[in-house]
N, C-alpha and C positions, 0 to 999 in steps of 0.2 A: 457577189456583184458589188462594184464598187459603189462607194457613197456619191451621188450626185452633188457636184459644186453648186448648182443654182435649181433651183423649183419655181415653175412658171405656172403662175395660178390663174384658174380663167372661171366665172359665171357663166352659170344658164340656167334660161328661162324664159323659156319659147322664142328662141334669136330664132332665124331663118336659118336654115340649113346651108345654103347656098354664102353666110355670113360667118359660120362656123367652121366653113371647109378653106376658104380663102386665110379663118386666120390658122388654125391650125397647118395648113401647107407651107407659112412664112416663121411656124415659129419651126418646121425639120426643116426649113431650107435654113437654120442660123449656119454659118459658118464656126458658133462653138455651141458642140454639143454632149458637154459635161454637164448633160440635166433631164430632170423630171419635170412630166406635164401632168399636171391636177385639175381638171376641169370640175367641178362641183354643180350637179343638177338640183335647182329648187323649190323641186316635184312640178316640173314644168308639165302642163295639161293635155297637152295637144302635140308634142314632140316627141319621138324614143331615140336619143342619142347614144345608144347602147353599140350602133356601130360604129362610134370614134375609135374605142378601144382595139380595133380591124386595120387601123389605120399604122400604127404604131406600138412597138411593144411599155415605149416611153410615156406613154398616154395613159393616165389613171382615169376613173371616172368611178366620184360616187352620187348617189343621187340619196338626198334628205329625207324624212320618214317624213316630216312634215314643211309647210311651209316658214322659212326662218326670215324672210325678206332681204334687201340687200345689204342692210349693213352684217347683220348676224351673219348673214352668210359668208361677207367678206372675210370678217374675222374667222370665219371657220375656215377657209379656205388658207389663208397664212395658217393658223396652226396647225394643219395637214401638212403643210411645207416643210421638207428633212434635210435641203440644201442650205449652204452655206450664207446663199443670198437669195432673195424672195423677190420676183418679180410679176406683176400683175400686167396682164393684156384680155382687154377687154374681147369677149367672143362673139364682137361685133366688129372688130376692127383690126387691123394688120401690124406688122412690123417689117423694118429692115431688116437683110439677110447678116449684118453686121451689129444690132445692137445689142446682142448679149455679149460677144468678144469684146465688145468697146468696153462697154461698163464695168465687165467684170476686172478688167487690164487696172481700172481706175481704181478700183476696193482691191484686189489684189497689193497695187503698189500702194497706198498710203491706207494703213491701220486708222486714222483718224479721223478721216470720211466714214459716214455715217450711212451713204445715201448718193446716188448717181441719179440725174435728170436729164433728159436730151430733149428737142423741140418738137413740139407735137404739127403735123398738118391736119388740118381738119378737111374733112370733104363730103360730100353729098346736098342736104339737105341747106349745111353753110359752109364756106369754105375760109380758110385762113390760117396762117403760118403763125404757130401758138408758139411766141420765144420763150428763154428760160433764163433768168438774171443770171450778170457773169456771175457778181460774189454772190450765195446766199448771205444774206442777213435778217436776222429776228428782229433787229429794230426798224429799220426799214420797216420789211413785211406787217409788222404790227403798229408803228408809228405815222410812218410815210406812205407806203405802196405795196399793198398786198397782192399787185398784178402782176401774176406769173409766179406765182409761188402755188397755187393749187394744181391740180390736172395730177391722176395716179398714173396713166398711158404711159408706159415705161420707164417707170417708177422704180430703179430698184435700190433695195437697204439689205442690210443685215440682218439674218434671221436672228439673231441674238437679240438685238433692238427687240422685240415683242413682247420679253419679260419688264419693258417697261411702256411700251405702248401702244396703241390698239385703238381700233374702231372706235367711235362713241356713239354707242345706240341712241341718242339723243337729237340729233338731227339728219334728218333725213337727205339734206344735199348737203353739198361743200364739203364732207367730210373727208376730202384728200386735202383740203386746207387744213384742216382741223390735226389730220393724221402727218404732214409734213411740218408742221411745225412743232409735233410733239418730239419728231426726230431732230428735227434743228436747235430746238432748246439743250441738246443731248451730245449730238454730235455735226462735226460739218457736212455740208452737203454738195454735191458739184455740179456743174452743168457741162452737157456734151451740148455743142451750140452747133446741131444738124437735126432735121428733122428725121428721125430714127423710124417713127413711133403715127400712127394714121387711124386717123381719129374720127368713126364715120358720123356722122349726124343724121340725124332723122326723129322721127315724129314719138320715139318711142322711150327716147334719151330720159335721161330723167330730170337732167339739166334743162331741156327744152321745155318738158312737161311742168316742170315748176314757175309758178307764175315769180315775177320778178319782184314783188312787195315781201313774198315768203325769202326768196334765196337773201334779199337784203337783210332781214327778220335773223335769219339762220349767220349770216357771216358777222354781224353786232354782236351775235350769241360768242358765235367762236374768237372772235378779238378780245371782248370782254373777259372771258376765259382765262387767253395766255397772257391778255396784260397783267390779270390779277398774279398769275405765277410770275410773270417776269417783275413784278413789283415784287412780291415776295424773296425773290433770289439776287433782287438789284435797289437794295433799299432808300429812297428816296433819302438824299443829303442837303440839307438846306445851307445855303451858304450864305453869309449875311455880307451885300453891298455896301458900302459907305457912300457911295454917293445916292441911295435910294434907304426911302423910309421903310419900302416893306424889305420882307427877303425874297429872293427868287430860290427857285425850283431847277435844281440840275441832274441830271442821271449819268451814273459813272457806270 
């Protein structure tokens, strides 16, 4: 059997069933279907998702001995991934029948991309069209405007990227900020500027569930972070003015 190009990773933990069939039905309706699906159960209480694997011979499914929570599990779930490119859709929420051909067309043609993004719609509980900046930039993102640089919903990179970065069990949200900027410090990243990628909301989200003083608490965490590195890799160069007594502060 051949090696699958791309590995489409998905959580669970007690989703609705009726939320897990609508995304699994949009990830075999893709129009490219050079890939593996890995759904990873974790030890969900009250659900037996044992007939997804009924659905598809492309459909993996393991389920955790214990509970690992969501970040461990994420990362478990990319290192189960044997394709070329790793992409995450949440098994609460859908996709286009077009966005794994798109992406892939894009990592495909340029080696130096690192990471494909597309627009997210949000719907249900809130609803809004989640853009995605034309150029990434890290300075930006960590200087100026961090807005629209998070969201994993059709997220995809390079499975190779892993050996250098990964989940951070350390905060509990934002950590697709946290995880897209470790790839951007590394390599470029693009954006498909259509909403691909649908992104349901509701009461159970974790994003919703976190009150708004912690997500801020957690995003300080993770800026602090990558400035420390990006100081590190971009050494502060003082240049001294002549028409000013002190020196200023410039970054190359």
């Amino acid at each position: 059997m051949d090696q699958p190009l791309v590995s489409i990773v998905s959580l669970l933990y007690d989703v609705k069933v009726e939320y897990v069939n609508q995304c699994i039905d949009s990830i075999l309706k893709q129009t490219y279907q050079n890939i593996e699906i890995i759904f990873v159960d974790d030890c969900s209480p009250t659900i037996d998702y044992s007939y997804i694997t009924k659905l598809s011979p492309k459909i993996k499914l393991i389920r955790n001995k214990i509970n690992l929570g969501f970040n461990r599990n994420s990362q478990k779930a990319f290192e189960l991934a044997t394709g070329k490119y790793v992409v995450k859709v949440d098994s609460d929420d859908y996709i286009a029948p077009t966005l794994i051909e798109k992406e892939v067309a894009i990592l495909e043609a340029d080696p130096e991309v690192g990471a494909v993004a597309c627009e997210l719609q949000r719907f249900g509980k809130q609803t809004a069209l989640i853009k995605r900046p034309t150029d990434w930039s890290l300075e930006e993102a960590l200087f100026k405007n961090m807005h629209r640089y998070g969201y994993e919903g059709g997220f995809m990179f390079r499975q190779e990227l892993l050996k250098e970065v990964a989940i951070d069990p350390e905060f509990r949200v934002c950590t697709d900020f946290d995880f897209n900027m470790q790839i951007l410090a590394k390599m470029k990243i693009k954006s498909i500027h259509e909403p691909l990628y649908f992104y349901r909301s509701h009461d159970s989200n974790i994003m919703i569930s976190a009150r708004g003083g912690e997500r801020v608490r957690i995003v300080k965490k993770i800026l602090e972070k990558h400035k420390k590195l990006y100081y590190k890799a971009h050494p502060i160069i003082y240049t001294p003015v002549v028409s000013s007594r002190r020196k200023k502060e410039k970054y190359f």
